[in-house]
NUPA-714886 format. One record per residue (C-alpha): x, y, z. Coordinates in pm, whole numbers, padded with zeros to 5 digits, always signed. Example, Ala and Ser with C-alpha at 12.3 -4.5 7.8 and 13.67 -1.06 7.14 Angstrom:
# NUPA-714886
+01230-00450+00780
+01367-00106+00714
# end
This chain:
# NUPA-714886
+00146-00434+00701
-00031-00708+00564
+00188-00868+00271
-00002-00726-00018
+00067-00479-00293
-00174-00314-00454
-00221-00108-00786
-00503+00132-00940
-00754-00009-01133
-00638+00008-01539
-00843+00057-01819
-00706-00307-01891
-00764-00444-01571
-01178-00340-01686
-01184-00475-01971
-01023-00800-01897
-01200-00835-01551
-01524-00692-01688
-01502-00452-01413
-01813-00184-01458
-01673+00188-01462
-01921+00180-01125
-01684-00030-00948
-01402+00182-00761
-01098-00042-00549
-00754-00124-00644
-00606-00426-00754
-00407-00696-00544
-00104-00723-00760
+00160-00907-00521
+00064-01103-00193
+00394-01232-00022
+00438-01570+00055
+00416-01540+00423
+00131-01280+00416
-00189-01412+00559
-00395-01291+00335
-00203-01608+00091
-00505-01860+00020
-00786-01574+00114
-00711-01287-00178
-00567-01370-00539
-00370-01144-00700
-00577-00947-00963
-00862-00960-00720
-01043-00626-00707
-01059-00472-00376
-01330-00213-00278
-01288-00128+00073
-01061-00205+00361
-01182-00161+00699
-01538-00047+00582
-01365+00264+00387
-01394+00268+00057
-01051+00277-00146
-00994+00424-00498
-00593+00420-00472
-00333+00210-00352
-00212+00483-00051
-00595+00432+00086
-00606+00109+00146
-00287+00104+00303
-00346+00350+00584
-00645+00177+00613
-00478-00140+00709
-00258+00042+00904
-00505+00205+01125
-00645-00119+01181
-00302-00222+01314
-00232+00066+01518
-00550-00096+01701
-00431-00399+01679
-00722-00536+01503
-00717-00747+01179
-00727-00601+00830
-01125-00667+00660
-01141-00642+00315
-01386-00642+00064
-01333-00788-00217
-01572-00748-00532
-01707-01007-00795
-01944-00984-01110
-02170-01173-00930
-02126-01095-00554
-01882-00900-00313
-01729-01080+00002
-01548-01001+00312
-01209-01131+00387
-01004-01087+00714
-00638-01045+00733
-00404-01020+01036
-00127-00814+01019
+00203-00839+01060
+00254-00622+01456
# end
């Protein structure tokens, strides 16, 4: 829907990232090279919610994005940092 894969978050992923055991999202593991979300999400970037529901698993935040689709609306994620969380907006691909 909108050119990303995503993956749970790995005990890895925490300790690498710093990621507190608070924080709950996936991980952007692919984004394709046509995908508009290319230049506004990097892969390993942490993402908590998509369309203002919060996302613990990879099957979440698709149907999420795919909801927002079916409305033709695009795709806001949130996207968490140590220091501060921010809002990206992605267009899908119908």
């Amino acid at each position: 829907i909108i050119g990303v894969t995503f993956r749970p978050i790995s005990n890895a992923d925490r300790r690498r990232m710093r990621i507190p055991a608070s924080v709950k999202g996936v991980v952007v593991d692919e984004i394709e090279s046509r995908s508009d979300a290319l230049g506004k999400l990097t892969e390993g970037s942490v993402v908590t919610e998509v369309n203002f529901q919060s996302v613990e698993a990879p099957e979440q935040a698709i149907a999420a994005a795919e909801a927002a689709a079916k409305e033709g609306k695009p795709v806001l994620i949130q996207v968490w940092g140590p220091e501060t969380s921010e809002f990206v907006s992605v267009r899908t691909r119908r």
